[in-house]
LOPAPA-334140 format. One record per residue: x, y negated, z of N, C-alpha, C, CB in turn; residue number from 1. Coordinates in steps of 0.02 Angstrom, whole numbers, padded with zeros to 5 digits, always signed. Atoms other than C-alpha are relative to their C-alpha. Glycine has a CB too. Example, Ala and Ser with C-alpha at 12.3 -4.5 7.8 and 13.67 -1.06 7.14 Angstrom:
+00045; +00059; +00000; +00615; +00225; +00390; +00045; -00060; +00000; -00050; -00001; +00062; 1;
-00042; +00059; -00003; +00684; +00053; +00357; -00039; -00055; +00037; +00020; -00023; -00071; 2;
//
This chain:
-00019; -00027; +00063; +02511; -00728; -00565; -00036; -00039; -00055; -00016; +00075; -00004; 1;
+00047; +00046; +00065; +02467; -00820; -00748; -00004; +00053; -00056; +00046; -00081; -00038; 2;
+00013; -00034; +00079; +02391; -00742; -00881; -00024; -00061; -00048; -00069; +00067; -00001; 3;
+00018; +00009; +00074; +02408; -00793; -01049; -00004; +00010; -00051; +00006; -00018; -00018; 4;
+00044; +00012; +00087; +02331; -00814; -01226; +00021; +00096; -00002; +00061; -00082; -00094; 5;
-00007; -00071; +00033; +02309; -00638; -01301; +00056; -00013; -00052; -00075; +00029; -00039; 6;
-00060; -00018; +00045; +02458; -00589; -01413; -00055; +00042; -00073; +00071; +00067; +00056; 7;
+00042; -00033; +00016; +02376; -00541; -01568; +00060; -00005; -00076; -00087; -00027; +00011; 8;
-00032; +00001; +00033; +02494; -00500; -01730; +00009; +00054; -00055; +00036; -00012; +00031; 9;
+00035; -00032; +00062; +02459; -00401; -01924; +00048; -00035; -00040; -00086; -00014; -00017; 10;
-00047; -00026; +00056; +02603; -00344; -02034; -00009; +00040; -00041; +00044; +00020; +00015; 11;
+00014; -00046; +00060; +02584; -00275; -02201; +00063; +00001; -00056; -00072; -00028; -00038; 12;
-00027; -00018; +00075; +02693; -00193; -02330; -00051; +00043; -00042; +00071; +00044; +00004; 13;
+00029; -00042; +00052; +02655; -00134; -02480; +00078; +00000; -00052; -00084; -00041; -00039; 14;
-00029; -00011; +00041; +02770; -00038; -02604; -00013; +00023; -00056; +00027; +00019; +00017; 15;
+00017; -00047; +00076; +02777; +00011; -02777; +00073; +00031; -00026; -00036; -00060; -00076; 16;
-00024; +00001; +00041; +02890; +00135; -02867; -00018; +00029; -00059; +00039; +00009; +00016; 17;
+00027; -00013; +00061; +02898; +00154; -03040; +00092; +00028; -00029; -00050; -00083; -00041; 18;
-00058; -00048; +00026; +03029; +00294; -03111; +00026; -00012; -00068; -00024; +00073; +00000; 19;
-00018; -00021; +00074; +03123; +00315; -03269; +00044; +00044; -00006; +00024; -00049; -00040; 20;
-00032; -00039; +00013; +03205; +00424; -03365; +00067; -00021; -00040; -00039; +00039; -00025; 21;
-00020; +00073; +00050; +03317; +00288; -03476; +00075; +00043; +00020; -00021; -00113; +00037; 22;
-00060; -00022; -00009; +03485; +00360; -03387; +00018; +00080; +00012; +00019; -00037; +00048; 23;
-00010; -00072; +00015; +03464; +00541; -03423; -00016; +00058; +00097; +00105; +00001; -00042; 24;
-00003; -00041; -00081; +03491; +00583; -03205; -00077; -00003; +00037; +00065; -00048; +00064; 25;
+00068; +00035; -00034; +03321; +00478; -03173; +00027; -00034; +00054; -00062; +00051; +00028; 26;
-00002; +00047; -00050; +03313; +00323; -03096; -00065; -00034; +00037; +00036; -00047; -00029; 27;
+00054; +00023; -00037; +03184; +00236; -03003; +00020; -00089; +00023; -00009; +00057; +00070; 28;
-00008; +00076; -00027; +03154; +00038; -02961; -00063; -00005; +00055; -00009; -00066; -00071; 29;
+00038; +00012; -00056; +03081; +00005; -02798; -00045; -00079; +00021; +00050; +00016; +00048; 30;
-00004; +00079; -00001; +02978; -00167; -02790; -00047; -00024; +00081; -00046; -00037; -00088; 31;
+00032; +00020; -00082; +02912; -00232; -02596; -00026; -00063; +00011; +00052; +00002; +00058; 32;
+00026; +00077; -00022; +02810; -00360; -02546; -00027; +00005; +00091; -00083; -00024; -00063; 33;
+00024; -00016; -00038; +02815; -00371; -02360; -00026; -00079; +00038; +00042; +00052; +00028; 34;
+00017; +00062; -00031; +02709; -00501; -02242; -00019; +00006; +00066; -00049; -00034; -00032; 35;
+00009; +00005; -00071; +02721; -00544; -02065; -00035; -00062; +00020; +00064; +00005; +00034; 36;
+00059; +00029; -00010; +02583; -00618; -01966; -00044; -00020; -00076; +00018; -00063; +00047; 37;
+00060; +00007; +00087; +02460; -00596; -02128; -00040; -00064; +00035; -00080; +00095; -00026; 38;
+00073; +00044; -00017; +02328; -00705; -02048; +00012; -00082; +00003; -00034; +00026; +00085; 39;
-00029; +00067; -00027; +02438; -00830; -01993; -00037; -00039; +00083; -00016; -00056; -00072; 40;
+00013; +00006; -00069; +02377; -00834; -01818; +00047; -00027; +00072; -00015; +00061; +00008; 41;
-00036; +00020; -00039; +02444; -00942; -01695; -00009; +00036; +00057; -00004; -00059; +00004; 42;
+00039; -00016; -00081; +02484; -00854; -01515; +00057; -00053; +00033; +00004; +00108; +00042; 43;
-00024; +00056; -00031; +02540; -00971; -01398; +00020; +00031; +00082; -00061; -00065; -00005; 44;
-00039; -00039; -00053; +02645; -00933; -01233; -00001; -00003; +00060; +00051; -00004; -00005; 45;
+00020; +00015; -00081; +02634; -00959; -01057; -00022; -00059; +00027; +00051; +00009; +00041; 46;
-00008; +00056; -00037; +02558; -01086; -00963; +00071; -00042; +00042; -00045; +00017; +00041; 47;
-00077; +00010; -00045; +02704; -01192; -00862; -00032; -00003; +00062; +00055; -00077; -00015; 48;
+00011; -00025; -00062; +02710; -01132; -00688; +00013; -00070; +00073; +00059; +00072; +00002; 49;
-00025; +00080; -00072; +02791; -01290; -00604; -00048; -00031; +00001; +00067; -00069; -00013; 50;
+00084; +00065; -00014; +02646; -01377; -00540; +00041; -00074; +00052; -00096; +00062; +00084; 51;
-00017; +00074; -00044; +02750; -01501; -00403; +00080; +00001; -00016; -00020; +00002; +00102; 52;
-00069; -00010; +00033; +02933; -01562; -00444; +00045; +00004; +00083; +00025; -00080; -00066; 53;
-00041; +00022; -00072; +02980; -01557; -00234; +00042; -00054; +00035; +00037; +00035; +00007; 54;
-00053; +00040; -00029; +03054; -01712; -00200; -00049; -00047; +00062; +00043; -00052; -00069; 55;
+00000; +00033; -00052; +02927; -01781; -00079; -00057; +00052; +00024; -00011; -00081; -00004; 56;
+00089; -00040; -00033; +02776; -01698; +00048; -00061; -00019; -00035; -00026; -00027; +00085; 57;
+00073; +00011; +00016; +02626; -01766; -00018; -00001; -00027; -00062; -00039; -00045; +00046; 58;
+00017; +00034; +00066; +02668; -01811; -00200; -00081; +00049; -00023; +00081; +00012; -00067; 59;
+00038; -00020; +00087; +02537; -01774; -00338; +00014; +00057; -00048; +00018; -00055; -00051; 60;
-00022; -00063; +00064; +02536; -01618; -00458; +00031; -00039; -00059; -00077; +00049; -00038; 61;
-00033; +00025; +00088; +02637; -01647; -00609; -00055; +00016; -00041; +00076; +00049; -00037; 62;
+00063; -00002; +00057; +02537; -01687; -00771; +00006; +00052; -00046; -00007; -00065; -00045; 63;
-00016; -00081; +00060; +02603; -01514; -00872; -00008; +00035; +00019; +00056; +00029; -00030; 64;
+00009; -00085; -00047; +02560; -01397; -00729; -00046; +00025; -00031; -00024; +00005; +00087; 65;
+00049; -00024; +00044; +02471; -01277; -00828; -00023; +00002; -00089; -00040; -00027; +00029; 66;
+00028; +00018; +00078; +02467; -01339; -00997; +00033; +00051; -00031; +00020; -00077; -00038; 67;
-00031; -00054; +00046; +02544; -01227; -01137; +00029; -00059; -00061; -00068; +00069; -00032; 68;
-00050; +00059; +00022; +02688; -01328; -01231; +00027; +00052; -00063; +00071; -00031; +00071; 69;
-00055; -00044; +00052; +02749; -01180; -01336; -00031; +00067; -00048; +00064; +00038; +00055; 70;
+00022; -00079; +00051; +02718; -01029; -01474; +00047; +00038; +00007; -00008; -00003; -00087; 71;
-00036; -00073; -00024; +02760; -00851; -01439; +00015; +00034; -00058; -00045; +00053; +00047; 72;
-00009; -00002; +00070; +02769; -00806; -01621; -00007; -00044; -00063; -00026; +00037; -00010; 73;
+00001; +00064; +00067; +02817; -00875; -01800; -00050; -00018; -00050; +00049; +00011; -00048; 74;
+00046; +00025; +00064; +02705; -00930; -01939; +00017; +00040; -00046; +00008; -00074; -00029; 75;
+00007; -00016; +00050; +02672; -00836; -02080; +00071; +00019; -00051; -00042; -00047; -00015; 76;
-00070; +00003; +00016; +02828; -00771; -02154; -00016; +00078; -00091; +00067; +00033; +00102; 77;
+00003; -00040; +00061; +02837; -00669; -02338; +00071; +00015; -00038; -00047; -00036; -00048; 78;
-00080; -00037; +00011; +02980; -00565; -02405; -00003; +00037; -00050; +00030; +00047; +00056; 79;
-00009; -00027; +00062; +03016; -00490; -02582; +00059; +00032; +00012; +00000; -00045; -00057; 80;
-00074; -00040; +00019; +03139; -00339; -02629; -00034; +00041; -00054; +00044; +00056; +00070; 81;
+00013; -00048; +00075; +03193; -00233; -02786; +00058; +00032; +00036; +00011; -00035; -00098; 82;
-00074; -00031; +00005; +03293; -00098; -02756; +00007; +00047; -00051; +00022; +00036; +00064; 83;
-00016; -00045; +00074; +03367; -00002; -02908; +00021; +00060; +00033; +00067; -00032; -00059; 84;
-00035; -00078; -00031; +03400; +00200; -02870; +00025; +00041; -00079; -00080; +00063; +00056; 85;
-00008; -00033; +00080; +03511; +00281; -03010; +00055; +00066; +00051; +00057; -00074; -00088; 86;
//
C-alpha cells in the first residue's frame, strides 16, 4: 500500500450586505469575496506505483518508480460577486 503527501486545504468567504431603502419595498446588495486554497499550498498526489515495465526477468527498476509527477489540487484561485435583492 502507498501513502501519500498529507492533503491539506483552507477556504474562506467573506460577505457583506449593505441594505437600502431607495425603492420603497427595500433592497439589499450582496458583495463576496471568496478564496480557495488561501495559503496557496501545494499538495501533491501519489507516488507512481509501476516500479518494473515487465518485458524481461531481470531488468532494472524503472527510474519514476516512486517519484511523484503530479498535484492533487489547484493553486490559489479568487472569486468576486454582487448580487442585487429588490
Amino acid at each position: 500500500m502507498l501513502t501519500g503527501p498529507d492533503f491539506i486545504n483552507a477556504n474562506v468567504s467573506l460577505v457583506k450586505n449593505i441594505g437600502w431603502q431607495a425603492l420603497g419595498s427595500g433592497g439589499a446588495v450582496e458583495l463576496r469575496v471568496e478564496v480557495f486554497n488561501v495559503f496557496n499550498r501545494t499538495n501533491f498526489g501519489l507516488p507512481n506505483r509501476v516500479v518494473f515495465a515487465g518485458a524481461t526477468e531481470r531488468e532494472p527498476p524503472l527510474a519514476t518508480a516512486g517519484q511523484i509527477t503530479t498535484t492533487a489540487s489547484d493553486a490559489r484561485q479568487i472569486q468576486l460577486g454582487v448580487k442585487v435583492k429588490f
